[in-house]
C-alpha positions as CSV (number, residue, x, y, z in Angstrom):
1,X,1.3,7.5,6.4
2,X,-0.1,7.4,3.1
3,X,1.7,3.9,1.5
4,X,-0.4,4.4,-1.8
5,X,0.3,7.9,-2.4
6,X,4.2,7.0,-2.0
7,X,4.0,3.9,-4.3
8,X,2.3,5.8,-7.2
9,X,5.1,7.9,-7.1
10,X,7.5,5.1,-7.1
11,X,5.1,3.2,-10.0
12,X,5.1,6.8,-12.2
13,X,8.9,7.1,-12.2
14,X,10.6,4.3,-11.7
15,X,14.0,3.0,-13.9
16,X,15.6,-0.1,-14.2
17,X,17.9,-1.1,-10.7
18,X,21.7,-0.2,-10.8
19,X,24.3,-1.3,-8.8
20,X,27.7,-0.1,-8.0
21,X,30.7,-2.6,-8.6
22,X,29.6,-4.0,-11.3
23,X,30.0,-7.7,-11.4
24,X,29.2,-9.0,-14.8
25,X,25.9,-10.8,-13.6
26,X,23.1,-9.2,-15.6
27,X,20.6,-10.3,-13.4
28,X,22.0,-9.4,-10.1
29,X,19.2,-6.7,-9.2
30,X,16.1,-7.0,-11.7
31,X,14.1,-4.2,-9.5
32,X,13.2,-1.1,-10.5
33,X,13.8,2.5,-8.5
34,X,13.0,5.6,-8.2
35,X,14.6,9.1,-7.0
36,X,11.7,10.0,-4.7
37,X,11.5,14.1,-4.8
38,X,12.7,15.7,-1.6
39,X,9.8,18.4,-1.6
40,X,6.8,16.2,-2.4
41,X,4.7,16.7,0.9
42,X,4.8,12.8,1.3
43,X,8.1,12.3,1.3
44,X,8.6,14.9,3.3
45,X,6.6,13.9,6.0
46,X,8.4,10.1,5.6
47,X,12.1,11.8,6.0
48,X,10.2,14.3,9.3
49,X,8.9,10.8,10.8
50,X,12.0,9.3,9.8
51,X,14.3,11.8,11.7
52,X,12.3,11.7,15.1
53,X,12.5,7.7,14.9
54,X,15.7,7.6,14.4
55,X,17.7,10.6,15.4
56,X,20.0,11.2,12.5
57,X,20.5,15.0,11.7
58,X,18.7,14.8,7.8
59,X,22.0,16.3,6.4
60,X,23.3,13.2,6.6
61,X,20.6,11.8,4.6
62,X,21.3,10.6,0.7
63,X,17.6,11.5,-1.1
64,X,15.2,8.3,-0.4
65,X,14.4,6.1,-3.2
66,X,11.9,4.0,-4.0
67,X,11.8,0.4,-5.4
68,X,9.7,-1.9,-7.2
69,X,9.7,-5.2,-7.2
70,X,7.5,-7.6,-9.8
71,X,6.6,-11.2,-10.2
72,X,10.5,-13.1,-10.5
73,X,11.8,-9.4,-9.6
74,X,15.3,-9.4,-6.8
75,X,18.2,-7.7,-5.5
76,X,20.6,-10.6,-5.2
77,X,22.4,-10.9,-1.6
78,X,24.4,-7.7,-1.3
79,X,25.4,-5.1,1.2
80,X,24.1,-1.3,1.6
81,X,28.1,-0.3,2.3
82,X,30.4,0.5,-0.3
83,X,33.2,-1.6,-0.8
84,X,36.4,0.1,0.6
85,X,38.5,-1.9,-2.3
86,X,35.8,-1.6,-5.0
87,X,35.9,0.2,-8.2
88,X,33.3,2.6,-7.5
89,X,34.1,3.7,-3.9
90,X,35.7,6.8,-4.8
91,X,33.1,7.9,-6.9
92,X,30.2,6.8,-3.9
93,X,32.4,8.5,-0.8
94,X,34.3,11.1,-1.5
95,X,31.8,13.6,-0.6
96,X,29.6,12.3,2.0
97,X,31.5,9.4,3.1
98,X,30.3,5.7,3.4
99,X,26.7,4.8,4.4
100,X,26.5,4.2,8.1
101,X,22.6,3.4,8.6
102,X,19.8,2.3,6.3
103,X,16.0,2.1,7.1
104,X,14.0,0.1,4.9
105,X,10.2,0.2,4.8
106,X,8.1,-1.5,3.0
107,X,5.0,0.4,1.8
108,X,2.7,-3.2,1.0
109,X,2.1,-6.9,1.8
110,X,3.3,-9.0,-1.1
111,X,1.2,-12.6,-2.0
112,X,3.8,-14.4,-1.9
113,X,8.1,-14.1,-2.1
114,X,9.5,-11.2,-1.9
115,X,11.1,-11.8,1.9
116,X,14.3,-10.0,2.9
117,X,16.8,-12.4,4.2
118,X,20.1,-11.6,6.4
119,X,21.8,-15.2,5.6
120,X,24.6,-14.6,7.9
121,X,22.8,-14.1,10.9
122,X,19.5,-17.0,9.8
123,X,17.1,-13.9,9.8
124,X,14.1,-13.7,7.4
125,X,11.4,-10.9,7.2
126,X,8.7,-11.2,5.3
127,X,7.4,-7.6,3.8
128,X,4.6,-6.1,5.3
129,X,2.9,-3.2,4.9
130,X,4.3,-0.3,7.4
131,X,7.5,-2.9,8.7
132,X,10.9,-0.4,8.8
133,X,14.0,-2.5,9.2
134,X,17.1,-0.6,10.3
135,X,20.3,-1.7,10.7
136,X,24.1,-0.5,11.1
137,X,26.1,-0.7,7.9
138,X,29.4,-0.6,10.4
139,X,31.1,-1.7,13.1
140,X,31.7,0.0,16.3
141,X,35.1,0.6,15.5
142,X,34.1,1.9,11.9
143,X,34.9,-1.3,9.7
144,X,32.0,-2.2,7.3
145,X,29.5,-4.5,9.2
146,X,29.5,-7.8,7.2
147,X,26.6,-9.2,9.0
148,X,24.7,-6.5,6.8
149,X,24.3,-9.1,3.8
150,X,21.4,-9.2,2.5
151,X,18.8,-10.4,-0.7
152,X,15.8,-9.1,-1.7
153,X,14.0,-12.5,-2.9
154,X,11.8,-12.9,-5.7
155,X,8.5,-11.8,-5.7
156,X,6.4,-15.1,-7.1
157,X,3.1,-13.6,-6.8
158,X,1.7,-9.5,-6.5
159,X,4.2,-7.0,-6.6
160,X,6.5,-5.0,-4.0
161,X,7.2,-1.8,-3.0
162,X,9.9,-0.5,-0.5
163,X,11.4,3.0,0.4
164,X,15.3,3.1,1.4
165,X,16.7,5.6,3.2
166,X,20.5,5.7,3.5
167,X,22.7,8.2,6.3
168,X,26.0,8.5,5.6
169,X,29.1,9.7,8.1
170,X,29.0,13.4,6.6
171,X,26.5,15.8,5.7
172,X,25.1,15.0,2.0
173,X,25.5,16.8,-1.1
């Protein structure tokens, strides 16, 4: 896989981080992202490898994106799920549902920070070049899986890249 060739792409056309919910803290996710096209031949061959990994039809796929992370950069502890009671779920699952897995993977070792830590079941991991994490953004009986919580901790020296790829429980789009 070429990591280099996917962070360019993520460095060339990146935005400042959104969130959904809005919560009035301005610095809540300082990272930057980036729609990652769905017919360059790299991100193609990430979604191919993706879907033999993991066995999720690619329908249910939401387009991967890319993020950046600089020195003091984070994603403050949050969850991949939509909030059934929040303001924007409506506008997030109407069409395709809720998110059911994501697969993170981080395309470079950071110098120093820039861990993602799962503070509700003590689990830290430290990004790598080529680590995926994947986990279940619900329950077995369909509830939203708390123990999903998550932060993307501040880079204090380099720089990080990551890829996240999101399923959902019906076809996207």
């Amino acid at each position: 896989m070429q990591f280099n060739r996917l962070s360019d792409l993520i460095a060339a056309n990146r935005r400042p981080s959104t969130i959904a919910d809005a919560n009035g803290d301005g610095y809540f996710r300082t990272s930057q992202t980036c729609d990652l096209d769905p017919a360059n031949p790299h991100v193609l061959a990430l979604s191919a490898k993706l879907a033999a990994l993991n066995g999720v039809d690619p329908a249910y796929a939401e387009p991967a994106q890319g993020q950046h992370y600089a020195v003091g950069q984070e994603f403050k502890a949050h969850t991949d799920y939509f909030e059934p009671d929040g303001a924007d779920y409506a506008r997030y699952c109407s069409v395709a549902g809720q998110r059911t897995w994501t697969f993170m993977l981080y395309l470079n070792d950071v110098a120093a920070g820039g861990a993602t830590r799962f503070k509700l079941i003590d689990k830290l991991v430290q990004p790598e070049a080529g680590k995926l994490l994947a986990w279940n953004n619900r329950l077995p009986d369909g509830r939203v899986n708390p123990a999903t919580l998550h932060h993307g901790m501040k880079v204090r020296q380099g720089e990080k890249f990551v890829i996240t790829q999101w399923y959902r429980e019906r076809p996207w789009g």
